[in-house]
C-alpha positions in Angstrom: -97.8 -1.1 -16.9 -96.3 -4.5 -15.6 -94.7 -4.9 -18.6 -93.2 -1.3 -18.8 -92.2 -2.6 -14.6 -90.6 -5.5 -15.9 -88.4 -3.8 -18.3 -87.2 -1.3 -16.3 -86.0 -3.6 -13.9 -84.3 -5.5 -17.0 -82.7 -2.3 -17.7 -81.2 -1.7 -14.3 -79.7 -5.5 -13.8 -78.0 -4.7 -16.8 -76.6 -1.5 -16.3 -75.6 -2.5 -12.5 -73.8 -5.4 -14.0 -70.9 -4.0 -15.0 -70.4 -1.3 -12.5 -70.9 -4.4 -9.9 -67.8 -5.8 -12.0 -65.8 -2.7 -12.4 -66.0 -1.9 -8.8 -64.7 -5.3 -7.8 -62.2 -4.9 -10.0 -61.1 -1.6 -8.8 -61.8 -3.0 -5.1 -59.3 -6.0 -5.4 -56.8 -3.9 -7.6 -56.8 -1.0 -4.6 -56.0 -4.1 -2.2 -53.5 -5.6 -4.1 -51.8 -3.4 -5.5 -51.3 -0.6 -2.3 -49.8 -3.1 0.2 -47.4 -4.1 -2.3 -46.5 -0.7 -3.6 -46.0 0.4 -0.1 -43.9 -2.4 0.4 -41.6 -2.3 -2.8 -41.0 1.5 -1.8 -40.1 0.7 1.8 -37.4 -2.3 0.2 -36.8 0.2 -2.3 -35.6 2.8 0.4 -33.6 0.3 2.5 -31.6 -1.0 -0.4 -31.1 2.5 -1.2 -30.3 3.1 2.5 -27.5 0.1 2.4 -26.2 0.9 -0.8 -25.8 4.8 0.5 -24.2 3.1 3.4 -21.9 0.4 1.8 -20.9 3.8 -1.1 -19.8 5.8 1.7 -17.8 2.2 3.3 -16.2 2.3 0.2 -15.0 5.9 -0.7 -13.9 5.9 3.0 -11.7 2.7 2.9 -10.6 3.8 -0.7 -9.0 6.6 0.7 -7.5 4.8 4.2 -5.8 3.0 1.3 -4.6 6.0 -0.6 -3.2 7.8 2.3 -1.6 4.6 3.5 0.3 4.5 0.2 0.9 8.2 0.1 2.4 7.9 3.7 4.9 4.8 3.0 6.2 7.0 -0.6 7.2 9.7 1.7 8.4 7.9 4.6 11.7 6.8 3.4 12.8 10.1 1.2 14.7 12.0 3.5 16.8 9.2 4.3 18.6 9.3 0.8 19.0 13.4 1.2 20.6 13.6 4.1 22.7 10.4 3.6 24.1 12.3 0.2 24.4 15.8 2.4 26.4 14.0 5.1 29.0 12.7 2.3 29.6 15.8 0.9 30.3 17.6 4.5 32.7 14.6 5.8 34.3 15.0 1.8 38.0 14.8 1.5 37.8 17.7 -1.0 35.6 20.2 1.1 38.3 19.5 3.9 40.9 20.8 1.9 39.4 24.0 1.0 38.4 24.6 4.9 42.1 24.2 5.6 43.0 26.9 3.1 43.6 25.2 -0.1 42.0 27.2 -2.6 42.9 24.6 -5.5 40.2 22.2 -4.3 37.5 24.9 -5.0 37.4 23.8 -8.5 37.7 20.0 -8.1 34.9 20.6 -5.4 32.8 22.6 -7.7 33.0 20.4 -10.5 32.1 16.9 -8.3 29.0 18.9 -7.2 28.2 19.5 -10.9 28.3 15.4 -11.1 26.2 15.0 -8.5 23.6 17.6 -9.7 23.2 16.1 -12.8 23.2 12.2 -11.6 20.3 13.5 -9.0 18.1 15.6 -10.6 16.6 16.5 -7.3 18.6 19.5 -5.9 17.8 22.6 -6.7 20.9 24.1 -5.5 23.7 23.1 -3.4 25.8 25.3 -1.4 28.5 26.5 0.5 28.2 29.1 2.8 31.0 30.4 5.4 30.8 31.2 8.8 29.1 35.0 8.2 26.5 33.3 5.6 28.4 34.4 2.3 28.0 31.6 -0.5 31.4 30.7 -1.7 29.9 27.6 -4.1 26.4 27.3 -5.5 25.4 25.4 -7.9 21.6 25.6 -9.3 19.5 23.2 -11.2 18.1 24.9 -14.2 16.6 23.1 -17.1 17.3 20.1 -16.3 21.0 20.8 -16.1 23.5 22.0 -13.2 24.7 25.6 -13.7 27.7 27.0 -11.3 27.2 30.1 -10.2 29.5 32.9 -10.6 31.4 34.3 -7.5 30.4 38.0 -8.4 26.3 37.0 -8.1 27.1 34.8 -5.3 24.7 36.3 -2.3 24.9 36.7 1.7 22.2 34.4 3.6 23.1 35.2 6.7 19.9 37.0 7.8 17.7 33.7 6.5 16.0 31.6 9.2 17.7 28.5 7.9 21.4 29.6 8.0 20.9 30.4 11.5 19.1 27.7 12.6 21.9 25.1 11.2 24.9 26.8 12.1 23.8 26.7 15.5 23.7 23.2 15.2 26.8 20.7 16.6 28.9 18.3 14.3 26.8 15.6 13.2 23.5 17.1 13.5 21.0 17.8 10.6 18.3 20.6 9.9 15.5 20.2 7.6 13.9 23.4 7.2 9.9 23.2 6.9 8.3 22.7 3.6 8.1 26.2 2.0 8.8 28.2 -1.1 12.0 29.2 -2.5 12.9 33.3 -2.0 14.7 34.6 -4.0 15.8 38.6 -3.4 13.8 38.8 -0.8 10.6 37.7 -2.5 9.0 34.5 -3.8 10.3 33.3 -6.5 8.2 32.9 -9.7 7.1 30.3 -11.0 6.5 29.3 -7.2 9.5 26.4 -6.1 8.2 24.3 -3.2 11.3 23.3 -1.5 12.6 21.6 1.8 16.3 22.7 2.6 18.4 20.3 4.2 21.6 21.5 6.1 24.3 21.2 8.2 27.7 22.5 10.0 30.3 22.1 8.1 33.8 21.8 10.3 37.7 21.6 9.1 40.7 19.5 9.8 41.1 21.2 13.4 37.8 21.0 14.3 36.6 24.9 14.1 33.2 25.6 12.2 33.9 27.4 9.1 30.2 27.5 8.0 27.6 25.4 6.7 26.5 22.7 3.5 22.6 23.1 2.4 20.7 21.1 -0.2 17.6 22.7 -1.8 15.6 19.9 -2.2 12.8 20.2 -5.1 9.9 19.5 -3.3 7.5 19.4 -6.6 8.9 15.8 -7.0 7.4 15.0 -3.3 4.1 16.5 -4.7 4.1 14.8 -7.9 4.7 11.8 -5.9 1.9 12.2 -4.1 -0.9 13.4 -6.3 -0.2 10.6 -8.8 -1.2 8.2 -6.1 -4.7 9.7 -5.8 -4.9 10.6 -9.7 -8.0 9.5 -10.4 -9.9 9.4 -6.7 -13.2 11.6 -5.5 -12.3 14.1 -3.5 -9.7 16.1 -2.1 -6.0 14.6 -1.4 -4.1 17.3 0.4 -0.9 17.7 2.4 -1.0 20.1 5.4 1.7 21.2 7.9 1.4 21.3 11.5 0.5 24.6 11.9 -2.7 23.8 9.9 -1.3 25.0 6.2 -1.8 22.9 3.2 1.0 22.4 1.2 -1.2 20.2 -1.3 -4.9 22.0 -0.9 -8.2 21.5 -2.5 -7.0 23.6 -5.3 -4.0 26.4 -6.0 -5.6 28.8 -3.8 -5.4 26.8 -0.5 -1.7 26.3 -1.0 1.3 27.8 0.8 -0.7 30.9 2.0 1.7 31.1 5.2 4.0 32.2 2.5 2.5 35.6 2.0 1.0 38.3 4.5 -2.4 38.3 3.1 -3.4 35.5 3.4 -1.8 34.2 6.4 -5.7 33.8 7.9 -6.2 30.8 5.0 -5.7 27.8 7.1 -7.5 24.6 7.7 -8.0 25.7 11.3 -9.8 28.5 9.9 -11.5 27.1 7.1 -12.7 23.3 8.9 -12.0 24.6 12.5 -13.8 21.8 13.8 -12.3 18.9 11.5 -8.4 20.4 12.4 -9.4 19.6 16.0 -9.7 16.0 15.7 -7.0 16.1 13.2 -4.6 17.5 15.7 -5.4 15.6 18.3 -4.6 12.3 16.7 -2.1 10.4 15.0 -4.7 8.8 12.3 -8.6 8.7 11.9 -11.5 9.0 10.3 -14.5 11.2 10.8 -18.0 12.5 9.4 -19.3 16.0 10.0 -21.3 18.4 8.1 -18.3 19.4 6.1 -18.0 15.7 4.9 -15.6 12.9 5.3 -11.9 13.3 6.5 -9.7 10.6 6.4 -6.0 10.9 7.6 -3.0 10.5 8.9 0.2 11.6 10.5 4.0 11.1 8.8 7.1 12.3 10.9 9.9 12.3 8.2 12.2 13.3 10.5 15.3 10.8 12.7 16.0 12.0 15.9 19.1 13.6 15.6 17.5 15.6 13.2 16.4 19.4 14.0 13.8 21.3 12.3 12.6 24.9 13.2 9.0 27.0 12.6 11.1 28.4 9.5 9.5 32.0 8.5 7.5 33.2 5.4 9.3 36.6 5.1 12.5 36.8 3.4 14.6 37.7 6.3 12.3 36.8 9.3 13.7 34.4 12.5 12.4 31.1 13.2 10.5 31.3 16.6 11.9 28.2 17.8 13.7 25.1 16.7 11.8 22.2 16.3 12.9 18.3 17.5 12.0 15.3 15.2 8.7 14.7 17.1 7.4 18.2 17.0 8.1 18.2 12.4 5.1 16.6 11.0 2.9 16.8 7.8 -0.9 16.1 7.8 -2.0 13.4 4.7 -5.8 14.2 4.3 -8.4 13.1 2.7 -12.0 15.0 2.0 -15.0 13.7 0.1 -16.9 17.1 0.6 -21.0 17.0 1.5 -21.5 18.2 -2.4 -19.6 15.0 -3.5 -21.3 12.3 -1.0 -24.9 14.5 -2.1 -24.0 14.0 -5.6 -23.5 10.4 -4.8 -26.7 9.8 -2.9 -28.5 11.6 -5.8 -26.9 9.4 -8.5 -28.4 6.1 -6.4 -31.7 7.7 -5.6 -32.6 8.7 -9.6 -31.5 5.1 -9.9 -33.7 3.5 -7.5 -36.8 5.9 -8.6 -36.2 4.9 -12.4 -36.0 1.3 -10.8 -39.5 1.8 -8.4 -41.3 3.8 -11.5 -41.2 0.8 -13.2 -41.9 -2.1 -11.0 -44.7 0.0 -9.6 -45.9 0.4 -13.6 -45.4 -3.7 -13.9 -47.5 -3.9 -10.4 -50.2 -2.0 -11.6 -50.5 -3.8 -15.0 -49.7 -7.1 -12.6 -52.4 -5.8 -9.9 -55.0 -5.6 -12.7 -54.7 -8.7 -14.6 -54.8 -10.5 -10.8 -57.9 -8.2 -10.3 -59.6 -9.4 -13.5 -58.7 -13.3 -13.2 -58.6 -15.3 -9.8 -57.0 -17.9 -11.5 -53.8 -16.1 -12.6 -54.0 -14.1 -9.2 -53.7 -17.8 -7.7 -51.2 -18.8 -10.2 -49.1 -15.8 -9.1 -49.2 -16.4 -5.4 -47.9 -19.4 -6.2 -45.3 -18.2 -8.3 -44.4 -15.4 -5.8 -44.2 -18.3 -3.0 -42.2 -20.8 -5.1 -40.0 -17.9 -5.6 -39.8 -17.0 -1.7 -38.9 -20.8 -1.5 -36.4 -20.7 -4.3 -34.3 -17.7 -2.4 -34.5 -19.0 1.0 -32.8 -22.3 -0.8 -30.6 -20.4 -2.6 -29.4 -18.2 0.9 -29.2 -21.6 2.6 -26.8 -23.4 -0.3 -24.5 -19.7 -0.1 -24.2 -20.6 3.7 -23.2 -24.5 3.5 -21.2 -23.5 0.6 -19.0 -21.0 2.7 -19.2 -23.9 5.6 -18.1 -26.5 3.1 -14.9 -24.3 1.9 -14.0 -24.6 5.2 -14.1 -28.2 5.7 -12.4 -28.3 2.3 -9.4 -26.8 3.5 -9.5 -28.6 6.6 -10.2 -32.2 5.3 -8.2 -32.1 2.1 -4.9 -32.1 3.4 -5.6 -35.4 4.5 -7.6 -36.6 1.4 -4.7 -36.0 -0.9 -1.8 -36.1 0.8 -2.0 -39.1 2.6 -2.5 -41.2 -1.0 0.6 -39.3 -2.3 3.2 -39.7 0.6 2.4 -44.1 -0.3 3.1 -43.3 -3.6 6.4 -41.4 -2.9 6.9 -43.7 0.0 6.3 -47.2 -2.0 8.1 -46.2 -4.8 10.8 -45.3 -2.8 11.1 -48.8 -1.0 11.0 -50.2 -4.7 13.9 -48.1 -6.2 16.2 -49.1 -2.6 15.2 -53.0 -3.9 13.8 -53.5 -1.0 10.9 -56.2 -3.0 13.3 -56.9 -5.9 15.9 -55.5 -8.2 14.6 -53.3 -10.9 16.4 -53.0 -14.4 16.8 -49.5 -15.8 14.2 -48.8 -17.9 12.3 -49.7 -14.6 13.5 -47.7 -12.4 13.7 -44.7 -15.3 9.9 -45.4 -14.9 9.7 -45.2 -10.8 11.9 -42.6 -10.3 9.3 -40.2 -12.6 7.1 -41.3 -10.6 8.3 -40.2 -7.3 9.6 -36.9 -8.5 5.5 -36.6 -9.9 4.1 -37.5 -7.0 6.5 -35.3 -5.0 5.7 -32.3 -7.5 2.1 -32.9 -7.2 2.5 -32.9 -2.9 4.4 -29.4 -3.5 2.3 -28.3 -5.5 -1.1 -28.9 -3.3 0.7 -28.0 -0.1 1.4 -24.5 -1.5 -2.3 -23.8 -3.1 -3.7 -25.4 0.2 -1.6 -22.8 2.2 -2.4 -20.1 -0.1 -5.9 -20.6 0.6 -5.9 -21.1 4.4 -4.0 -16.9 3.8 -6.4 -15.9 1.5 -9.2 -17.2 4.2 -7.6 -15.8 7.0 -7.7 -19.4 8.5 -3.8 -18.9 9.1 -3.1 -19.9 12.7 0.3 -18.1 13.8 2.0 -19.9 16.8 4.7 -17.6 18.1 7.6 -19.4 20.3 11.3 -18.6 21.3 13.8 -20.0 19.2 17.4 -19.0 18.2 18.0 -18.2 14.5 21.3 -19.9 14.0 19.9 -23.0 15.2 16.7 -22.4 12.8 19.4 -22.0 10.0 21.4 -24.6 10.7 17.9 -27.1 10.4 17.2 -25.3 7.0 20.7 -26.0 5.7 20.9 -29.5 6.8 17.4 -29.7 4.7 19.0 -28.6 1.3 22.7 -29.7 2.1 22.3 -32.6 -0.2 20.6 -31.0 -2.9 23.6 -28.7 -2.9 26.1 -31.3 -2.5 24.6 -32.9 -5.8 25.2 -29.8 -7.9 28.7 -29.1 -5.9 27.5 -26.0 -4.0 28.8 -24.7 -0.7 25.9 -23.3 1.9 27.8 -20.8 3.8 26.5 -19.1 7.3 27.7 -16.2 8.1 27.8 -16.3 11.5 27.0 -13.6 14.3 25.7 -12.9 17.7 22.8 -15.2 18.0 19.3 -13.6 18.1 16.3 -14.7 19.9 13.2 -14.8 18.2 9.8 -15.1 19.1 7.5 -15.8 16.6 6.4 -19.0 14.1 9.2 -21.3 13.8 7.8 -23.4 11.6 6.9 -20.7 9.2 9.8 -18.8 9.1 11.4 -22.0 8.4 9.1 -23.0 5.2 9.9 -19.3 4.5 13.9 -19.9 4.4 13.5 -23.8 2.9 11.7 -21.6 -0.3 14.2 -19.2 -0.4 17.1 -20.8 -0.1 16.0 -24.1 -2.3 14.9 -21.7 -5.0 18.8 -20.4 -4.7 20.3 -23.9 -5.0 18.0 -24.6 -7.9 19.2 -21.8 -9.8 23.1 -22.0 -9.0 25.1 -24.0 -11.1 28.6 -23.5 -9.4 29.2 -21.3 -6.9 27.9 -20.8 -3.6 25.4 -19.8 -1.4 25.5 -17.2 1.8 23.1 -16.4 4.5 24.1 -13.8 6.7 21.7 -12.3 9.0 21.9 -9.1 11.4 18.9 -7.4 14.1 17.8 -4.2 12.8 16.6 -1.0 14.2 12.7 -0.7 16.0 13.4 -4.9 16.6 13.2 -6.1 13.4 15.7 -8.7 11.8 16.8 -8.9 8.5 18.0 -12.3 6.2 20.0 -12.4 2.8 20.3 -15.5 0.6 22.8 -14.3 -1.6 23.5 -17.1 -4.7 25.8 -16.8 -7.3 23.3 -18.4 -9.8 22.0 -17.2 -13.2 20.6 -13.9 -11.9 17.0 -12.2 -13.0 16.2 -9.7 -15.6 15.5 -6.0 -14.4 12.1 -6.7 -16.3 11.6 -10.4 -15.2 11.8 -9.2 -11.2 8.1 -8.0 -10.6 7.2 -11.3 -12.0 8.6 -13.3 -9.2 5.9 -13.2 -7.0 3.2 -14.2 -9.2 1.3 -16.9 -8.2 1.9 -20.1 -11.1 4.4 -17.9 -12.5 8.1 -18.7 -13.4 10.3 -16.6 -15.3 10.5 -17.5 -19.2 14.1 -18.1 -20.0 15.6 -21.1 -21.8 18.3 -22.1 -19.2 15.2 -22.1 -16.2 13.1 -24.2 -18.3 14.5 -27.5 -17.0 13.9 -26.5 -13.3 10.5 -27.9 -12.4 8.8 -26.2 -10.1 4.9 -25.0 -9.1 5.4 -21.2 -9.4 4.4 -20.7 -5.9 6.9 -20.9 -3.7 8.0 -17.0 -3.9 4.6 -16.2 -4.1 3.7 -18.2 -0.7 6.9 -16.6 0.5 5.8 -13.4 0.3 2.2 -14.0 1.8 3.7 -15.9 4.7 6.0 -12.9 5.8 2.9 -10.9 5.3 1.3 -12.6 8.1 4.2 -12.6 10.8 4.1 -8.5 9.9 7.6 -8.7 7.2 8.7 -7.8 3.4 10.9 -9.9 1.1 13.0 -8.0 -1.2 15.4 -8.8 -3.8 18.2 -7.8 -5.9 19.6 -9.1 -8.8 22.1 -8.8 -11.9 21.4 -11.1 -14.7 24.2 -14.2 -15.3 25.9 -12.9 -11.9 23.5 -13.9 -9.2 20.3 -12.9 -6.6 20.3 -11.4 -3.2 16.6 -11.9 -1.3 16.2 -9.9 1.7 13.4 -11.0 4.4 12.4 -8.9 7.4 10.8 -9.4 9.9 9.6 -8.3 13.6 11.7 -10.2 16.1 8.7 -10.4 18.8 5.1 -11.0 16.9 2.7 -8.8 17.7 -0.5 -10.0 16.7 -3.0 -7.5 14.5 -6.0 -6.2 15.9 -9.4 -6.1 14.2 
């Protein structure tokens, strides 16, 4: 019976044994591994949170960029049209036929048909007399100009536009809103988006005899702007200020105003609430349940300009006629809900494929730390040298960032300082100061010198390049004339110039006063103008400068030097970049000095420019604000 006791008990240490063990196991598996897995899920769901976060930072500056870019390709367009329009109503030729001379109809109508087919961007162009009868059209078919006969010329008089420019005085210009080309009272098919630009057309006396027009294609303004956004999420759409889009979210959004049925298709009606904060301001961006709007306002239109509400019916009246202020399009950008969801989903089944399996390499990780205490200890310390190692790493990113900065501030010093002895010691040697040198010598030194003043040049410009790209640029505005500043940067170069036998010449006007960095609009003109000397072997070179409109002023350096290629021009403000061409390739130079150029003129707010033919000469053009303002944010 003791015996029989005995192994019972036997029997039951060894069966508890291993459920002792395997509940242990489970035990310090369940606490190791839950804390963890709760924690990797909540890191998990703040790096998906940020990344959802920085996604949605970057579709919405992506699209402040494309906007920007669409807004700057329209802003300049009209200018051309209604600088050709006013030509043609102030032409010799159209006088003559206003004062009765039938003859010129033909020379009239056959210069239009030269200008038709140089433009490629009128529809038609037109003459239309006092009662609204066409006596010239010419039309755009094909990709050829096509004069109309006088027997299917047509009467325009009841159309919105022909009244609205022929009330119009001398001078004055009317730019119809963007609609759709009617033809016989309908629209025509294949829709034509068009802008008409117009105005009253006066003879030799001084008596109105009617009006000029120019049917603008306005598909080139479209195509314009959707290739800028080719590519981009979301919706790029044009609207007018009555809400329309021109450019919608697809064809059936567009030009609705255009037909009776579906004059209630609006964005107002569509995103009510999005239109109000569109309306309201001149730019934004916003987030409501709809999505993400981005946009901004574009008034084409000079002030002597005149616009009207136009009229989608064939023969309708415009209700009122519109100044410059009062003619605005709507650039717009939409990343719907469905897109951003689509985009959060795409990260989250990330981020789950991601947690699915570092929670499967926990639990494998949890149970091998369960079953050994030594490589549960071993991973600890792992896990902390690991910690360590990131807190290290975070503190080296932050005194690396701190040591760029003293970089740039120290090594100015560090390298300049050994370089201007250099240039300045081998100067005193080739003036003889310490002793004559013989030839060979002084062959020797003056390589030197020129070295040592390449390598300064050269470190100077990538030392200023970098305080740009840093934003450690410090801009020091200050009143100063530009002749005077002019006069300093001539003296500079004078005897460069005088070596090679070139004149400097200033044209000279009014004096203007600037305020802004003297000392960088200076190194701004020393690089242009040098670069012009350089490059001119006889000749001259001739500044002239003039104050533009909305206070800016603008600068030529025009050289008679050995010009740039059509296809070498882009390359000009490369950084390290010089144009390949045998007769440059004994000008030495760094490659940066247009390219800081342009960068510095960023920064006081300007553009450089430049025009060239090759083996005649360059003109660079720099403008500039003539009072800094300083950028926000």
């Amino acid at each position: 019976m003791i015996k029989t006791a005995y192994i019972r008990d036997k029997l039951h240490f060894i069966t508890t044994i291993p459920y002792i063990k395997t509940h242990n196991k489970l035990k310090v598996f369940m606490a190791v591994f839950l804390p963890i897995a709760i924690l990797i899920n909540v890191i998990l769901w703040l790096f998906y949170a940020s990344e959802i976060k920085t996604n949605n930072n970057l579709l919405k500056v992506h699209s402040k960029n494309i906007i920007k870019l669409q807004s700057v390709k329209i802003g300049n367009n009209f200018n051309y049209i209604v600088s050709d329009l006013m030509f043609f109503a102030n032409y010799n030729q159209l006088f003559k036929l206003l004062d009765g001379s039938e003859i010129e109809r033909d020379r009239l109508i056959n210069d239009f048909v030269l200008f038709s087919r140089g433009s490629k961007i009128y529809d038609q162009i037109r003459i239309l007399d006092i009662s609204g009868m066409e006596k010239i059209r010419i039309n755009f078919v094909n990709d050829k100009p096509v004069v109309i006969y006088e027997k299917d010329l047509q009467n325009k008089g009841d159309r919105y536009y022909f009244k609205d420019t022929l009330s119009l005085n001398k001078g004055e210009v009317f730019i119809s809103p963007f609609d759709l080309n009617i033809e016989n009272g309908n629209v025509e098919k294949p829709i034509k988006p068009m802008i008409r630009f117009g105005t009253p057309i006066y003879n030799r006396k001084g008596i109105k005899q009617g009006i000029i027009v120019f049917n603008y294609l306005g598909a080139q303004l479209i195509d314009k702007i959707k290739i800028l956004s080719a590519g981009a999420k979301g919706h790029y759409m044009l609207a007018n200020s009555e809400s329309y889009w021109i450019i919608g979210r697809d064809k059936n959004d567009e030009w609705t105003f255009m037909y009776k049925d579906k004059l209630k298709h609006s964005m107002s009606n569509v995103y009510s609430d999005a239109w109000n904060k569109i309306s309201s301001k001149e730019k934004g961006q916003f987030y409501n349940s709809n999505g993400i709007f981005s946009f901004t306002t574009i008034y084409p239109l000079l002030e002597t300009w005149k616009s009207s509400t136009g009229s989608g019916q064939a023969y309708g009246d415009s209700k009122k006629i519109r100044e410059a202020k009062e003619y605005f399009w709507k650039i717009i950008s939409f990343l719907p809900e469905e897109l951003l969801k689509k985009e959060r989903s795409v990260i989250l089944i990330n981020y789950i494929s991601l947690g699915i399996i570092i929670i499967l390499i926990l639990g494998v990780s949890s149970w091998l730390i369960a079953s050994s205490s030594v490589k549960r200890e071993i991973s600890l310390i792992e896990l902390s040298k690991r910690t360590n190692e990131l807190e290290e790493a975070n503190i080296k990113l932050k005194q690396k960032d701190k040591h760029k900065t003293e970089f740039l501030a120290n090594m100015s010093h560090e390298l300049r300082t050994p370089l201007n002895s250099i240039i300045g010691f081998s100067g005193i040697m080739l003036m003889g100061i310490s002793g004559n040198l013989n030839k060979e010598q002084n062959k020797q030194l003056s390589m030197v010198k020129n070295s040592a003043r390449h390598l300064l040049e050269l470190i100077n410009d990538i030392l200023d390049i970098s305080k740009i790209d840093a934003g450690k640029t410090d801009v020091f505005p200050e009143k100063f004339y530009i002749k005077k500043l002019i006069k300093e940067v001539v003296s500079t170069l004078s005897p460069m110039a005088k070596s090679k036998k070139l004149d400097i010449i200033v044209e000279e006007l009014r004096d203007i006063v600037i305020f802004s960095d003297k000392k960088l609009v200076k190194q701004i003109l020393i690089n242009i103008v040098n670069n012009a000397v350089k490059y001119t072997n006889n000749g001259s070179i001739r500044i002239k400068y003039r104050k533009l409109k909305k206070e800016y002023i603008s600068i030529k350096i025009i050289d008679t030097g050995i010009g740039i290629k059509k296809e070498d021009i882009n390359k000009l403000f490369v950084s390290f970049k010089q144009i390949d061409m045998s007769s440059t390739k004994k000008h030495r130079g760094t490659g940066l000095g247009l390219f800081l150029s342009k960068k510095l003129i960023s920064v006081l707010g300007g553009i450089i420019s430049v025009k060239s033919e090759f083996g005649k000469g360059s003109e660079f053009t720099i403008k500039f604000p003539i009072k800094y303002l300083e950028k926000k944010g």
